[in-house]
C-alpha positions as CSV (number, residue, x, y, z in Angstrom):
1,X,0.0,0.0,0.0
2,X,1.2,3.5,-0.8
3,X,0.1,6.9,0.0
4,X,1.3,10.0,-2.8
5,X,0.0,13.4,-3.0
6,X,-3.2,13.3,-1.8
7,X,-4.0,9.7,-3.2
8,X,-3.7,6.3,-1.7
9,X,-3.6,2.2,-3.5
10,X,-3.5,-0.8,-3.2
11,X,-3.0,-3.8,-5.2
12,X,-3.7,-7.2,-3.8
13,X,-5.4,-11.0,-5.0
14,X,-8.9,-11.5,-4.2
15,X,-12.0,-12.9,-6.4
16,X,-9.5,-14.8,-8.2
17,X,-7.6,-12.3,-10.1
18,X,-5.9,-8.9,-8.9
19,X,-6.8,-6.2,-7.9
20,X,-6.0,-2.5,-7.6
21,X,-8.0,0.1,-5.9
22,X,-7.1,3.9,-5.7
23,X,-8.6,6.5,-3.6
24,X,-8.1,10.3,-3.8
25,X,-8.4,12.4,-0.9
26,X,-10.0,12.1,2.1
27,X,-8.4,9.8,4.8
28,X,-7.2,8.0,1.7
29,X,-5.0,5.6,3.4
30,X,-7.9,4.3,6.2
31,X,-10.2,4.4,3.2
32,X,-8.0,2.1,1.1
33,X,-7.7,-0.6,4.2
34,X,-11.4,-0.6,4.2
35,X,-12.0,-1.1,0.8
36,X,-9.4,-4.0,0.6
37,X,-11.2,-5.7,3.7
38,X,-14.9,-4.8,1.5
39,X,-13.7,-7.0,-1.6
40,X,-12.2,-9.9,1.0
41,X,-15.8,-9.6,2.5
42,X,-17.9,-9.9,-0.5
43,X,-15.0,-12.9,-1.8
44,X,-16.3,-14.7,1.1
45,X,-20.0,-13.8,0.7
46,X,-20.2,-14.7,-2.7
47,X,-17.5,-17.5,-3.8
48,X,-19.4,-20.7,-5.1
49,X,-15.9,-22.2,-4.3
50,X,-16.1,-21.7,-0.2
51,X,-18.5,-24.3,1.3
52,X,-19.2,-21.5,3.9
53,X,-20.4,-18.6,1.4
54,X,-23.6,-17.3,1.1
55,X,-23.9,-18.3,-2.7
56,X,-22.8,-21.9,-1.4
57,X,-26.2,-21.6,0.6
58,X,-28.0,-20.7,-2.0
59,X,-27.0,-23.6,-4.0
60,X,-27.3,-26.3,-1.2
61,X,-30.5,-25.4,-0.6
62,X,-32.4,-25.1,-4.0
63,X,-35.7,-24.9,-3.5
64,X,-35.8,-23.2,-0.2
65,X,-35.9,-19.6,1.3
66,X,-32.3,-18.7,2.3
67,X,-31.5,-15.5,4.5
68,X,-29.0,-13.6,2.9
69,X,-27.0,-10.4,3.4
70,X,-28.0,-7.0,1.6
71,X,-25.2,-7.4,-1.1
72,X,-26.2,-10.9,-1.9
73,X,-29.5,-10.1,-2.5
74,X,-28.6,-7.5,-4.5
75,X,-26.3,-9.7,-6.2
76,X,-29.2,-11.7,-7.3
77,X,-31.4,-9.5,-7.9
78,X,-29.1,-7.3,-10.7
79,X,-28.3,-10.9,-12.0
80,X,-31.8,-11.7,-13.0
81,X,-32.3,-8.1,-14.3
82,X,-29.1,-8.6,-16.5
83,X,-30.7,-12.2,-17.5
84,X,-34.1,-10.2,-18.4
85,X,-31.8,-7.1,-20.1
86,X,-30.1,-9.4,-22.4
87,X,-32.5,-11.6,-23.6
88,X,-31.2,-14.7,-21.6
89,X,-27.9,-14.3,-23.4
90,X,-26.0,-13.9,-19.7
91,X,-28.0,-16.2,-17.3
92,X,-26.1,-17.0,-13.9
93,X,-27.7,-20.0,-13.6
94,X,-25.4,-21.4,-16.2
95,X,-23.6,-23.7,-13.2
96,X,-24.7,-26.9,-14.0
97,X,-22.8,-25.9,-18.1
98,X,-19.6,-24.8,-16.4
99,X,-19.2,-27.8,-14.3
100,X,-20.0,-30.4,-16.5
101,X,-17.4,-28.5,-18.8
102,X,-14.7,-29.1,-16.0
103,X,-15.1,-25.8,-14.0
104,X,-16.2,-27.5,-11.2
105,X,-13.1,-26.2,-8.9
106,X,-11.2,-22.7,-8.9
107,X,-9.3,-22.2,-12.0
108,X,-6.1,-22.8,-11.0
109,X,-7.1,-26.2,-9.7
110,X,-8.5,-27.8,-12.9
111,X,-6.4,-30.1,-14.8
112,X,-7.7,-32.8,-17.9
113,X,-8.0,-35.2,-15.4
114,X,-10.6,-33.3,-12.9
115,X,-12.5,-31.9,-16.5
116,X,-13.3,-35.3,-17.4
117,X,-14.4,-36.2,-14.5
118,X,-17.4,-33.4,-13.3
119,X,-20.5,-34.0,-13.5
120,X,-23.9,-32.4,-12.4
121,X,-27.2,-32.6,-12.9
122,X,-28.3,-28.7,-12.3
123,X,-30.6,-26.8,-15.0
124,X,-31.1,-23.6,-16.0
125,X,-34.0,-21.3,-14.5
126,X,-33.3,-18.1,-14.0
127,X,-36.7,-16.9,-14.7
128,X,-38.3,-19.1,-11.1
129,X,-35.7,-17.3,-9.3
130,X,-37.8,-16.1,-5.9
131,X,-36.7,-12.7,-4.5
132,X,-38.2,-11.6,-1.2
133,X,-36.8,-7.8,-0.6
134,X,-38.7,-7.5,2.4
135,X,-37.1,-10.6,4.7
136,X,-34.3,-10.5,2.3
137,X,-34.3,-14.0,1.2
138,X,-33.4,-15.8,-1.9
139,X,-35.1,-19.0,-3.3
140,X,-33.5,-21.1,-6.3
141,X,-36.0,-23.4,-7.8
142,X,-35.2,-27.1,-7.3
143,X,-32.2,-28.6,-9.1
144,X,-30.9,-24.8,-10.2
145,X,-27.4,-23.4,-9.5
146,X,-26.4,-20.0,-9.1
147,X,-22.9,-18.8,-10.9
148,X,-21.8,-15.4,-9.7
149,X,-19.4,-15.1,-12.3
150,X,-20.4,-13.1,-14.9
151,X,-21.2,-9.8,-12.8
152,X,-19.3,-10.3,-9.3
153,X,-16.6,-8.5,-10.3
154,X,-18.4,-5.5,-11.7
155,X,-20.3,-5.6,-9.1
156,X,-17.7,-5.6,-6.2
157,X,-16.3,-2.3,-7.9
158,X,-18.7,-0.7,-7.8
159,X,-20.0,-1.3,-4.2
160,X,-16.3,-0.5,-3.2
161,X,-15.9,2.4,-5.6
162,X,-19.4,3.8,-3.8
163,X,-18.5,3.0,-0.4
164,X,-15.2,5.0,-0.1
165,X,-17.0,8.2,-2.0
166,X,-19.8,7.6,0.8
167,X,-17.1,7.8,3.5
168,X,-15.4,11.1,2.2
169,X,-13.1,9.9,-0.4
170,X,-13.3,12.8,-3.4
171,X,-12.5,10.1,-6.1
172,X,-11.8,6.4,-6.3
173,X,-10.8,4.0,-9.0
174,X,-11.6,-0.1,-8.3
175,X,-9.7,-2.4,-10.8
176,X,-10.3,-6.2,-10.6
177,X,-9.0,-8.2,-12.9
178,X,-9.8,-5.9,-15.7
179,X,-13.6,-4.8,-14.4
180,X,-13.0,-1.6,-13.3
181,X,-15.7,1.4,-12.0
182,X,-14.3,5.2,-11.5
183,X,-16.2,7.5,-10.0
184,X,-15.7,11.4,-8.9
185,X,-11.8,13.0,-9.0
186,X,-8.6,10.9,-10.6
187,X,-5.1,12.2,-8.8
188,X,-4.4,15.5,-10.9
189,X,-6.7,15.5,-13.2
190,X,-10.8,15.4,-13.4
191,X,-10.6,12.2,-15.7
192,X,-9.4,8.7,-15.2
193,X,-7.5,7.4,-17.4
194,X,-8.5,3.4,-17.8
195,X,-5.8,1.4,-20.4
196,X,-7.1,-1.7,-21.9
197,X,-5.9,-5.3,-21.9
198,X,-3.1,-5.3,-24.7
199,X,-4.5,-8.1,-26.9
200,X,-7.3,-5.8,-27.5
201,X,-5.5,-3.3,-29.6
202,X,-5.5,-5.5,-32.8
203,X,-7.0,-2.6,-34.9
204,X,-4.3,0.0,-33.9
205,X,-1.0,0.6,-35.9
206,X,1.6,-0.7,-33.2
207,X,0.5,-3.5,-31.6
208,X,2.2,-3.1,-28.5
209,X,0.2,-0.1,-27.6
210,X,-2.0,0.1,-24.8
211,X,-5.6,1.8,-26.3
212,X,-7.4,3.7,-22.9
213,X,-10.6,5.3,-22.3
214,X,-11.2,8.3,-20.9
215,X,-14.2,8.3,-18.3
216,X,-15.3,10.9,-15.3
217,X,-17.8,8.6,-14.1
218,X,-18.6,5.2,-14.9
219,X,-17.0,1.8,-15.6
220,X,-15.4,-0.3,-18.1
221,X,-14.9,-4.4,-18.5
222,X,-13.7,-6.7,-20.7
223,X,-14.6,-10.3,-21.5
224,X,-13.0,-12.4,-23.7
225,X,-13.2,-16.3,-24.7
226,X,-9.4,-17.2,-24.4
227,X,-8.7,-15.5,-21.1
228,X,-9.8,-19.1,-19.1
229,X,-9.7,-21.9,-20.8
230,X,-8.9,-25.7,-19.7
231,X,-8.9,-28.9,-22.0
232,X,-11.6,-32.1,-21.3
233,X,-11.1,-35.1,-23.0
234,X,-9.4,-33.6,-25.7
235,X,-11.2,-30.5,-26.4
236,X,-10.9,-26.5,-25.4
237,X,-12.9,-25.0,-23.3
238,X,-13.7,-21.7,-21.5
239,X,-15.9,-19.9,-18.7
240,X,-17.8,-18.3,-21.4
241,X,-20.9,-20.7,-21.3
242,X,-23.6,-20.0,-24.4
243,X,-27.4,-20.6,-22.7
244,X,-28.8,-21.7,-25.6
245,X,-26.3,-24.7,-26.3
246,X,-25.3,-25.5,-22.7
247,X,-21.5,-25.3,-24.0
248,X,-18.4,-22.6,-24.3
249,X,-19.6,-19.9,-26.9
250,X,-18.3,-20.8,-30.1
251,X,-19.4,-17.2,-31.8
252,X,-18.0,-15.3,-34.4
253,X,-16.9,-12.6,-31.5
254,X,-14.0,-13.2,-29.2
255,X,-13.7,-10.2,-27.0
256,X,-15.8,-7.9,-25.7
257,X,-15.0,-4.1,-24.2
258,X,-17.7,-2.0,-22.8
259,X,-18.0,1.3,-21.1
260,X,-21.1,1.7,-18.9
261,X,-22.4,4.0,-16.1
262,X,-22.0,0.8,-13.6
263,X,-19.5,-2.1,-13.2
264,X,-21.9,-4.8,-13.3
265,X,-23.5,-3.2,-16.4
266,X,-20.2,-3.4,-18.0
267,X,-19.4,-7.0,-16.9
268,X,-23.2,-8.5,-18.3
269,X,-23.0,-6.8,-21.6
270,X,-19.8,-8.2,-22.2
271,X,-20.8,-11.5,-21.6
272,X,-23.9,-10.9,-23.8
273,X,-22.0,-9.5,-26.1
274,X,-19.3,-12.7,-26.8
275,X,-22.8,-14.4,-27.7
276,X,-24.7,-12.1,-29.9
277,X,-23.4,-11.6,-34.0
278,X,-21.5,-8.9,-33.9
279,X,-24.0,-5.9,-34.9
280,X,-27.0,-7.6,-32.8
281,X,-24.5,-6.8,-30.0
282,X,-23.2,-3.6,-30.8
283,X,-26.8,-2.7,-31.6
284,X,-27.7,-4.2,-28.0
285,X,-25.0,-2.2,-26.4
286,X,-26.3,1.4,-27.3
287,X,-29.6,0.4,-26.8
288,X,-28.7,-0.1,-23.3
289,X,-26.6,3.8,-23.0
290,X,-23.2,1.8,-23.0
291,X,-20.1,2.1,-25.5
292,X,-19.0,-1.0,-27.1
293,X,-15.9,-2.6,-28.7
294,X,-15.5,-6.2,-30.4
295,X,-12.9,-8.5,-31.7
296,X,-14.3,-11.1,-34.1
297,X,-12.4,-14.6,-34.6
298,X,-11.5,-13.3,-37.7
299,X,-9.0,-10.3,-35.9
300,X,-12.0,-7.7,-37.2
301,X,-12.6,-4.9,-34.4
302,X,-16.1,-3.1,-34.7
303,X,-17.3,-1.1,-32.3
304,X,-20.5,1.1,-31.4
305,X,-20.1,4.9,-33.2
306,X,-18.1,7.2,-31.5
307,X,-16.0,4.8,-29.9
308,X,-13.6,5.7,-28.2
309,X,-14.2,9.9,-28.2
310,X,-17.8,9.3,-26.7
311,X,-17.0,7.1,-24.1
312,X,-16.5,9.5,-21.5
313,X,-19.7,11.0,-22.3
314,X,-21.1,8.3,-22.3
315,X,-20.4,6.9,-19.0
316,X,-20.6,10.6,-17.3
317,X,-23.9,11.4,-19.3
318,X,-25.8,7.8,-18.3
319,X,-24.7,8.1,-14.5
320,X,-25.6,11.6,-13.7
């Protein structure tokens, strides 16, 4: 953790991936601690991977009312809005795919031998999903599983990101793993700057530049369909489960950028967006106030008009 001219940050493992959070101003250094303990909390709260997790509850007990904390709930709840946003494209309860796929353990733990093995008998049904706001309670319809996934991330951020500017913090920036929310003053300047991942950059004229955004207020993710992949019994796969098949997208889009007002925004439409034909997505994107970005299998990079100028306006535009 460091602490420079009015700005604090810290970059640590959590969720899987790494993470960096910056906060400006305030009692940046306190402010930093906290948010580094908010994203351990919410790890714990929402890992399907930790027997003692709230989304580990959820799943045991399909088909009955679990108690659940306020950011699990909401969890859910901006999970089955995504599911109804997209047109089923992202659906969390894709758990029953990824594990008999082979994702059936953390990432890092799955070999050929553990992919051939998993099984499961879990379903989609995203649509009987039970939300009770008032007791704050979750039900899962029988023989469904919940997969965080596709929106934790985006989601963490921007709890975090909102949580430090609720405590005093004049600006914040939340990076994990590549979802990343922004929100009020960057150090020295009123914009953040956000770079993206390098193997994005196919359409520029040296490769080895890193392309950025430009946001005041909002957030940006990226998704692609060769960032986790594993081999079972001979054949790829990846964490990018298609609904509609049950199996890793095989589209004609490989990667997926998209600048939004909020994180988990970001993160759904991304996923959506690796499934749709490429101008059904980009088409889906605007539609939905974001900014959008593709690479196709074929190295062809579209993206929504404007991109990247309007991005900032965008995400400053939609959140205000």
């Amino acid at each position: 953790m460091a602490a420079t001219s009015g700005y604090a940050a810290a970059r640590f493992e959590v969720m899987g991936t790494t993470a960096e959070v910056v906060v400006v101003g305030g009692a940046s250094d306190a402010l930093v601690a906290d948010a580094v303990a908010l994203l351990h909390e919410l790890e714990a709260r929402w890992s399907r991977f930790r027997s003692t997790s709230e989304i580990a509850a959820l799943n045991l007990h399909a088909g009955d009312w679990v108690l659940v904390s306020a950011p699990t709930f909401a969890l859910v709840r901006l999970a089955t809005v995504g599911w109804r946003s997209t047109g089923g494209r992202f659906d969390p309860t894709v758990l029953g795919d990824l594990i008999r796929a082979g994702y059936d353990r953390t990432f890092v733990d799955i070999t050929p031998a553990s992919a051939a093995h998993a099984r499961s008998d879990l379903r989609l049904g995203c649509a009987a999903i039970d939300l009770d706001d008032v007791w704050c309670r979750v039900r899962l319809p029988l023989g469904v599983g919940f997969d965080p996934g596709g929106i934790a991330k985006g989601l963490a951020a921007d709890m975090v990101a909102e949580s430090v500017r609720d405590a005093g913090a004049d600006g914040a920036c939340v990076n994990i793993g590549g979802d990343v929310r922004v929100t009020g003053a960057a150090p020295g300047s009123h914009a953040w700057t956000v770079e993206l991942d390098s193997d994005a950059a196919s359409d520029t004229e040296d490769a080895n530049a890193r392309p950025s955004v430009l946001l005041l207020e909002g957030a940006v993710a990226t998704s692609g369909t060769t960032a986790r992949s594993w081999t079972r019994v001979g054949a790829e796969q990846h964490h990018v489960v298609d609904p509609a098949t049950g199996r890793p997208a095989r589209g004609a889009v490989c990667r997926a950028t998209v600048v939004a007002p909020l994180g988990w925004q970001a993160e759904v439409l991304t996923k959506a967006l690796l499934l749709a034909a490429p101008c059904d997505g980009l088409e889906m994107a605007s539609a939905h106030g974001a900014a959008a970005r593709i690479v196709t299998v074929d190295n062809e990079t579209l993206a929504t008009p404007g991109w990247p100028a309007d991005t900032r306006a965008v995400a400053s535009q939609q959140s205000g």
